[in-house]
N, C-alpha and C positions, 0 to 999 in steps of 0.2 A: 391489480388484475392477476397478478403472479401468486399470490398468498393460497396456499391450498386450502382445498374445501372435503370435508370426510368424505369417503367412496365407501360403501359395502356392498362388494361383488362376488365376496368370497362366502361361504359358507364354513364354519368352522377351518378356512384356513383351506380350503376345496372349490377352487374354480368350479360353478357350474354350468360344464360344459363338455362336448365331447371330448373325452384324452383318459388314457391309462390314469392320472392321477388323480380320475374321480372312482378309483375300485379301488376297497377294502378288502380284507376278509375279515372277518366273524372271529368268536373262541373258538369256534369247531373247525375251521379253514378254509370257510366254504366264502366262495364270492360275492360280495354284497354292493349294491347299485347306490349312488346319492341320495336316492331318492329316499333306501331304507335307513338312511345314518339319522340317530337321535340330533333333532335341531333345525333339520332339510325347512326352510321356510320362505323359497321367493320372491314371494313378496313383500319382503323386509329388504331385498337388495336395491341398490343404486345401482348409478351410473350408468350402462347400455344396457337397454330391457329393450321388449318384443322382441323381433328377432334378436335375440341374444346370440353373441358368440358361439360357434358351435350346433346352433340348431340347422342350419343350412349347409353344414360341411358335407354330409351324405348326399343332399338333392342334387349340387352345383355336381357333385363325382360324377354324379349319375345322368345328369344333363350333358356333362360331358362325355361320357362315355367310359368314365375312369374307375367304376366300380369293381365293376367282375374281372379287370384285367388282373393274372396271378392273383385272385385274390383266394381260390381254394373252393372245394365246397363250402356253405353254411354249415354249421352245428345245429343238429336236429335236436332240439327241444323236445321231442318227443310226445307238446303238446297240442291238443285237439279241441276245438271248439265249436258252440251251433254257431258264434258267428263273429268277425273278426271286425273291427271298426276302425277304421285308416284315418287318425284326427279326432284331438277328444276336445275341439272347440264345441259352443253349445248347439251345432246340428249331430256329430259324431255322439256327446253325450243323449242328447233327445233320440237319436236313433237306437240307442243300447233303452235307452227307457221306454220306447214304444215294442222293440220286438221282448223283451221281456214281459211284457204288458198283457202282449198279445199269443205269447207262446206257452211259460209257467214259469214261476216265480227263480227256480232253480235250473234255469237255462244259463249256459258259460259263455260268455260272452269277456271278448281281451279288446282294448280299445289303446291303440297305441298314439304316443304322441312325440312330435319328434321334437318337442322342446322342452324348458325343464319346471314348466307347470301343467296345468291342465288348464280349457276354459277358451283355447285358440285369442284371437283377436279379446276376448271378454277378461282382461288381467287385471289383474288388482293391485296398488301401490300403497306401500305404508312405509311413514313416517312418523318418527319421534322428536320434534323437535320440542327443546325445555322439558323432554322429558313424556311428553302429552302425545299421547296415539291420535294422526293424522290418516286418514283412508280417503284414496281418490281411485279414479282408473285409468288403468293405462291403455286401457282401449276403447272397445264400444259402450255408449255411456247409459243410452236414454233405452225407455222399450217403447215410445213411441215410433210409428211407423205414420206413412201416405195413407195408411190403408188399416178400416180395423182389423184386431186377429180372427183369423177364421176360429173355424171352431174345436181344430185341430190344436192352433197354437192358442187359444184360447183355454182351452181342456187344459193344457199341458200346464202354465200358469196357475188354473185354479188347483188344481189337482198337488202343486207344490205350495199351495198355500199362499198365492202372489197377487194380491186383489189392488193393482195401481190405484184406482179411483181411492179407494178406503186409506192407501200409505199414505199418499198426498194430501189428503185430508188431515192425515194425525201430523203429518210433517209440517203444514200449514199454523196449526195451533202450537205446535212447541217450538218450532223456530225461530229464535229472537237476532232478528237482522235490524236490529235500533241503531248498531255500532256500523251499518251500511250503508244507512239512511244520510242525504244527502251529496256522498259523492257521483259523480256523472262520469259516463264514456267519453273517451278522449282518442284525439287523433294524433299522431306524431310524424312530424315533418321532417327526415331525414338528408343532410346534405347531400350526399352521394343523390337522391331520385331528385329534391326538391330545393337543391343548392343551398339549404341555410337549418339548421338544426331548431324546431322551435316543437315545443307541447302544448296541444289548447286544445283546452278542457271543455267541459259543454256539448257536444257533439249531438246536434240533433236526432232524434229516435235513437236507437240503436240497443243495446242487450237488455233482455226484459229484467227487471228490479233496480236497475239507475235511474237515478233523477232524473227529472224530465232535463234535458237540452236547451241551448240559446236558441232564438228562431237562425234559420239559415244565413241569412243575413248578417245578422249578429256575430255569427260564428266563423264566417266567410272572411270577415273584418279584421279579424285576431290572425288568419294565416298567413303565409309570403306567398302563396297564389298571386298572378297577376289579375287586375281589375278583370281583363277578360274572360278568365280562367272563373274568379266569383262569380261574373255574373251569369255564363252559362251555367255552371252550376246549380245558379241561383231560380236560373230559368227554368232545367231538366229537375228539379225537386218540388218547385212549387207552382207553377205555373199547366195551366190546362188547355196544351197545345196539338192538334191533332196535324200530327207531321206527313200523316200517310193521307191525305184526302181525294178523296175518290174513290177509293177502293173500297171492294165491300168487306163486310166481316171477315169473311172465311180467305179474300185474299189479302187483307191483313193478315192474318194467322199465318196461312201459308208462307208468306214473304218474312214475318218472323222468325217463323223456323229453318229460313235458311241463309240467314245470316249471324254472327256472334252479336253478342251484346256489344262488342268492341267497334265494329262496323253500324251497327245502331246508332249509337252515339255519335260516329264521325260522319258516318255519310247521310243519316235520315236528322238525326236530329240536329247535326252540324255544330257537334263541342269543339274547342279551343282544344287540340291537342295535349296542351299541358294539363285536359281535367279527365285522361284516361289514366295515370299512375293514382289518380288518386279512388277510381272504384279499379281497379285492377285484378287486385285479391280477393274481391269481398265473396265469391264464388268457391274459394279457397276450402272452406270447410267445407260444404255440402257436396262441391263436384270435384276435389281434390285438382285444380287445373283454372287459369284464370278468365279473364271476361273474354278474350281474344280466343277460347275455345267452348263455349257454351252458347248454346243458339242465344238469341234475345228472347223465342214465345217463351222460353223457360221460365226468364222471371221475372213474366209479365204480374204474375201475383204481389210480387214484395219487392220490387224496383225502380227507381223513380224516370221517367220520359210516357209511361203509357197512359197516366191518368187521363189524358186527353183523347186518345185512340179510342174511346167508347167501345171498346171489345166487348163481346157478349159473353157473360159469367158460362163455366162448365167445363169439359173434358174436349180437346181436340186429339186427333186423330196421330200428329207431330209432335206429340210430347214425350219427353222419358217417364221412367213408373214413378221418378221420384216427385217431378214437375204434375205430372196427370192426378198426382193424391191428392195437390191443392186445390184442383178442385169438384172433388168427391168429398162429400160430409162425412165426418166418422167423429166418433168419440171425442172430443179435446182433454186428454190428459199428454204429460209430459213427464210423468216422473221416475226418476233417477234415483237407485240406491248409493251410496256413499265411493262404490267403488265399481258403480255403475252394471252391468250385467255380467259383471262376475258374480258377482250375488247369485243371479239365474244357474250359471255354472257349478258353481260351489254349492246351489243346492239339490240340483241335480246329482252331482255326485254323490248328496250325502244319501238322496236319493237311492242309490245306486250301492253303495257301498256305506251304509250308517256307521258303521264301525271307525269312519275318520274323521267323523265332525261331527260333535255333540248338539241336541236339540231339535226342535221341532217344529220352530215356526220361521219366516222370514226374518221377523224382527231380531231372533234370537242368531241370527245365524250372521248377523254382521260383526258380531265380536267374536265368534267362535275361532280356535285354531284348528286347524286341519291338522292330521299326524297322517303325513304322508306314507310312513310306514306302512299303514293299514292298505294304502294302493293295490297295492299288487302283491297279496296272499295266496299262499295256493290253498287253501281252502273255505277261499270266496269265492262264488260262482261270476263275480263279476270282476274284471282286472285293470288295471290302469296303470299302463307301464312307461314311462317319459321318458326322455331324451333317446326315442325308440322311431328310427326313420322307415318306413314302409322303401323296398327298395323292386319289390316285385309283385306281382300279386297275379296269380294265373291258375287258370283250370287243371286240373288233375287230370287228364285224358281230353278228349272232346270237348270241347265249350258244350256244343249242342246237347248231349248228354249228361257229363258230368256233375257227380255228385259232391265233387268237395275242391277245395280252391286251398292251395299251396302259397304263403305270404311267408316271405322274405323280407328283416329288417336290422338294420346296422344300429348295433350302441354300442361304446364307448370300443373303438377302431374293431368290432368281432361284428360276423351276420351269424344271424342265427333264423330257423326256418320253422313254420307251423303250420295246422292244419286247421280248414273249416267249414264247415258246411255252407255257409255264406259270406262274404265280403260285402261291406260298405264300403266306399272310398268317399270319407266327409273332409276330403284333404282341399284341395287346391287345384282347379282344374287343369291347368297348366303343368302340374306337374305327373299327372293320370297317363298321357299317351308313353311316360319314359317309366312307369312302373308297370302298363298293362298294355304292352307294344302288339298285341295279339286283339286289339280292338281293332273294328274295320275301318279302314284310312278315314272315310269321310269322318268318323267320327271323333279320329284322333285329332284331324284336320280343325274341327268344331271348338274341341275341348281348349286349344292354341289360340281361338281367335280372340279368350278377351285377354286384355293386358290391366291386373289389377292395378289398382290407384295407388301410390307410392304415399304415406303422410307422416308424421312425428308427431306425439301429443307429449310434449316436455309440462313433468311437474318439477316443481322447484318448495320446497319449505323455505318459509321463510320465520326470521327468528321474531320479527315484529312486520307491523308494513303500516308506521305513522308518515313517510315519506309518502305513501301512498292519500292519507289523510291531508298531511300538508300542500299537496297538490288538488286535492279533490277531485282525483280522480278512481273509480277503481277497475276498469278496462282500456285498453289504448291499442287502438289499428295501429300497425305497421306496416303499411304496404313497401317500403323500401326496404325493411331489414330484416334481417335471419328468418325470425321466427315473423309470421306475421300479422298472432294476435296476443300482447298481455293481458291475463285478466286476474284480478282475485278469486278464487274459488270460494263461492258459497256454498257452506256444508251443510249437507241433508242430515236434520237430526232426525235418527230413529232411535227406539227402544233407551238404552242407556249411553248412545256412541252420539253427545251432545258439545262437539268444538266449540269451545270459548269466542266468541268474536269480539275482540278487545283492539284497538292499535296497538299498544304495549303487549300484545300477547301472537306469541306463535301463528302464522296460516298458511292454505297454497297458496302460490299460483299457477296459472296452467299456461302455455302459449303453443303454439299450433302453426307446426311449418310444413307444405305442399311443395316440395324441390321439385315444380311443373316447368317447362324449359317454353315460353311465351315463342310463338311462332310455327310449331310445330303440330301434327294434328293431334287430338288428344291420346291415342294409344303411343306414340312415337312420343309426347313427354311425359308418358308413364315410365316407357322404355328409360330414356334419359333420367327420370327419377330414383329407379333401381338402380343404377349405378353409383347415381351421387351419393345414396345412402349409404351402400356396403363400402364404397371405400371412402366414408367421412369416418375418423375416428371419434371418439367420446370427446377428447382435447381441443377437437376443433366444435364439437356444438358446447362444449364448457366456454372456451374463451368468448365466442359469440354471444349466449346467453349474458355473459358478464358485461359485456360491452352495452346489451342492448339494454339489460336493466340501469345501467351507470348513466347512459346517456338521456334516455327517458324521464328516469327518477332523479336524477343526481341533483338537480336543485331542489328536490325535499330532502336532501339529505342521506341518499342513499348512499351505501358503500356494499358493493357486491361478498368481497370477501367476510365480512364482518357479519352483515345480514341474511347472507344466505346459507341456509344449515346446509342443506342436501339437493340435490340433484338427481333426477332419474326422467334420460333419454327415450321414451320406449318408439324405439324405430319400426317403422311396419313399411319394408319395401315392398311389401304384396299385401298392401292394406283392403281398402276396400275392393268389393265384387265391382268388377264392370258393369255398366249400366251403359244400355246403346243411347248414344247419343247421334239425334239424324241432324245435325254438319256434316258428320262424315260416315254412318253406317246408311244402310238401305233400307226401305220398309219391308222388312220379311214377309212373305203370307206364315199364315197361323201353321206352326208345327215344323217350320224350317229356318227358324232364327237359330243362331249355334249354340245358345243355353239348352235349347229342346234338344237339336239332335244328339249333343254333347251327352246330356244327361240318359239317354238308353238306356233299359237294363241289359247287360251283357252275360245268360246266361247265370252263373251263380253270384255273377258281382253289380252289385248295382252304384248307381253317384248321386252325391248330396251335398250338403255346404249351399251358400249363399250363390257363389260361381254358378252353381246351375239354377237358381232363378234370374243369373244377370241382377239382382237385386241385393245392396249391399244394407240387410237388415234384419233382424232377432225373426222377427215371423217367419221371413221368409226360409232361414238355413232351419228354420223347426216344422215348416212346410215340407221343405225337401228332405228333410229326415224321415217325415211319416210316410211320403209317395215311397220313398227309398225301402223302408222295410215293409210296406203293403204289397210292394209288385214282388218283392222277394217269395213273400210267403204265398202269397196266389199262386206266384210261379211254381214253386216247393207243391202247392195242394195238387 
């Protein structure tokens, strides 16, 4: 457990992070940023990704109130743009590529980002292990959505050359998952939740391309569950019992939607206490938060107790956006590039500035390197300047008047100050009322009320995964520990970026932890998540990660330090967008829920990001990109 595991955090020997000892100078003397050093490359690094060290040093100042104390004027850059973009995740990039779109080709356009890639939430992770290029992501994975794309974020996609239905298709034919074939989902029984350590394999239904599963039964029989514990289980999964009788449809629904799934289960459908730890987390990835804080109508679609409730198929009225897609028909694709919608990012960028990433099609553009150098030229009309924190952003005279907006931004310990005909702020909405205090209260009031969803997507390289084979399993729930799903990662082959799937050969795995605090309402174990995050070190999700793989795997023969190449954290304490959840929000009327008001145009600044659809998804942060730069430039006309 002690045996060290490689770490690459450093860039040629260069923290990438806020501090004096990420500037150079040049032959000529002149100062130079990380971003411009021959090698700068991201995501090649381990250890603590997403929020990376240093990207949030400026915001927490500024939350506190700690920035502009003796800090001096800024240093006037002396630069001027049509339009400044606050956040170069893929709403901040979609907004620089709509108003250039829509204005001329040669519009200057500076798009700041305060961490040390670009692509926000959409990162990319690479791996070498045995030597073999590994590519996953470190953040948002799929570009499916609830909903299909309109025809804005549709347009956008085509127009980049991104036709899902058509990759899917070629990734379908050249994928050879032979070497996957036959292992199953698996559950793992933790002594601390479930007092006795045991792994059983088989797991009925569960991630799409595993073996089919034992019947419930079967499988019920293999765990240290008590009899009673099985057999409600056995009752809530297979069995067609309508526990709500009497009522009619619509007060089923209603009475769904205001209770959790955790209350479902104990007081309608009457489980055995001991069989709530075991769906607890399953809610974990989709609603970052567990059963005890998501209504029950939620997932009535793909949950077992309502087959019997005879509900009537369709959209009700108490659903979240993410629950109401299930049931609206839209397209059935699902597919993911290799390092997920970074791809989208990265090709927007190149997009935007072709000069840092060679090529032309999607396919081609998964192997390609970026030369970050090209970023931020000054004689590129379009700029990309990283680990650049927006600290201000305010009208030049009169809001109601004013023709140019004044943005303020700290990198490495200096602020420095610019000019622009417009402002986007495609940041964070939460952090808008402390950079643009001159909005009016209700608004700022709005922009505060969601509390994003705190989550970790840990990839792990591994040097083999026949442990994995010898158990026959290749996913495993963990509701009792750290992380609380393992899975092996199957890789999307495109173009020529074709992972070997051997057991004797190199893979990921990915595992997926939600620090939700059970009891609390869901914005308050957001809150409580944020914290856990920022002050867990790397050291403690490394030793945990070791443990969970040892104890899991360790009768296939696992040994953590031996088989695990590398490791990469990527923390997102302000992961997903809020999404209202009616447990505990109100039914707004139309035009006065706080995403709406929040998102205003203010005069020459307007707001975008995912936070202001409350929708934490690719369409949506490219939806509020294009409303974002439309109201701008009607306003301008």
């Amino acid at each position: 457990m002690d045996r060290p595991i490689t770490r690459r955090d450093f860039i040629d020997g260069v923290a990438v992070a806020i501090g004096a000892a990420g500037l150079v100078q040049n032959a000529e003397g002149a100062t130079t940023f990380p971003q411009d050093r021959p090698g700068y490359d991201p995501p090649t690094l381990t250890g603590m990704r997403g929020s990376h060290e240093g990207s949030y040093t400026y915001a927490h100042a500024l939350r506190d109130g700690n920035v502009f104390k003796n800090a001096g004027a800024p240093t006037d850059t002396r630069e001027t743009y049509d339009l400044v973009v606050v956040g170069g995740g893929i709403s901040g990039l979609a907004a620089a590529y709509f108003y250039r779109a829509r204005t001329n080709p040669n519009a200057k356009i500076l798009i700041l980002d305060n961490h040390d890639d670009f692509g926000g939430h959409a990162k990319r992770n690479e791996f070498r292990p045995g030597g073999r290029l590994f590519i996953t992501n470190g953040g948002t994975l799929s570009i499916e959505s609830p909903f299909d794309y309109n025809k804005e974020a549709r347009g956008l996609l085509t127009e980049l050359g991104i036709d899902p239905v058509t990759l899917e298709a070629k990734s379908e034919k050249i994928t050879d998952r032979s070497a996957l074939r036959g292992l199953k989902n698996g559950f793992f029984f933790d002594k601390e939740t479930f007092g006795t350590e045991r792994l059983v394999a088989g797991l009925p239904g569960g991630r799409r391309g595993a073996a089919p599963g034992a019947s419930w039964k079967e499988f019920l029989a293999k765990t240290p569950l008590s009899e009673q514990a099985q057999a409600d289980i056995a009752r809530l999964q297979e069995d067609k019992i309508d526990y709500m009788p009497g009522l009619s449809d619509d007060e089923k629904k209603d009475r769904l939607s205001r209770i959790s799934y955790k209350d479902f289960l104990l007081t309608v459908v009457k489980v055995h206490p001991e069989v709530i730890p075991f769906y607890q987390t399953r809610t974990h990835g989709l609603y970052g938060v567990g059963i005890d804080a998501v209504g029950a109508l939620e997932l009535w679609p793909y949950s077992p107790g309502f087959q019997g409730l005879n509900l009537k198929p369709g959209p009700y009225r108490r659903l979240s956006f993410t629950a109401l897609g299930q049931h609206i028909p839209k397209q059935p694709y699902e597919y993911h590039f290799p390092d997920g919608n970074a791809t989208i990012a990265r090709m927007l960028m190149r997009s935007l500035i072709p000069a840092a990433m060679p090529g032309h099609t999607a396919e081609d553009s998964v192997l390609a390197n970026v030369d970050y150098s090209q970023l931020d030229r000054s004689d590129s009309p379009i700029r990309i300047r990283l680990g650049s924190t927006c600290l201000r952003a305010r009208h030049v005279g009169n809001p109601a008047s004013s023709k140019e907006v004044e943005i303020v931004y700290g990198r490495e310990k200096q602020m420095y100050s610019i000019r622009a005909g417009s402002a986007i702020l495609a940041c964070w909405n939460m952090m808008i009322p402390y950079l643009c205090p001159e909005l009016p209260a209700k608004q700022r009031e709005a922009l505060k009320y969601g509390v994003k969803v705190p989550l970790v997507y840990t990839a792990v390289a591994l040097r083999n995964w026949t442990a994995f084979q010898k158990l026959g399993v290749r996913g495993v729930q963990s509701p009792g520990m750290y992380h609380s799903t393992l899975n092996l990662e199957q890789p999307t082959d495109i173009a020529e970026y074709r992972p070997m799937l051997s057991p004797e050969q190199p893979i990921l795995a990915r595992m997926l932890r939600t620090p939700c605090k059970p009891g609390l309402s869901a914005r308050d174990q957001q809150r409580a998540g944020h914290v856990d995050l920022l002050m867990t070190p790397f050291s403690t999700f490394e030793r945990n990660i070791r443990d969970q793989f040892a104890r899991i795997l360790g009768a296939g023969g696992f040994d953590p330090a031996r088989d695990i190449d590398a490791i990469t954290v990527n923390r997102w304490p302000h992961g997903y967008a809020y999404e209202y959840n009616y447990l505990w929000d109100p039914e707004w009327p139309k035009g006065q829920s706080p995403c709406e008001i929040g998102r205003r145009r203010f005069g020459r600044i307007s707001i975008a990001n995912s936070d202001a659809a409350a929708a934490a998804y690719t369409d949506q942060a490219i939806d509020q990109a294009y409303r974002a730069v439309h109201e701008q430039l009607t306003s301008a006309a």
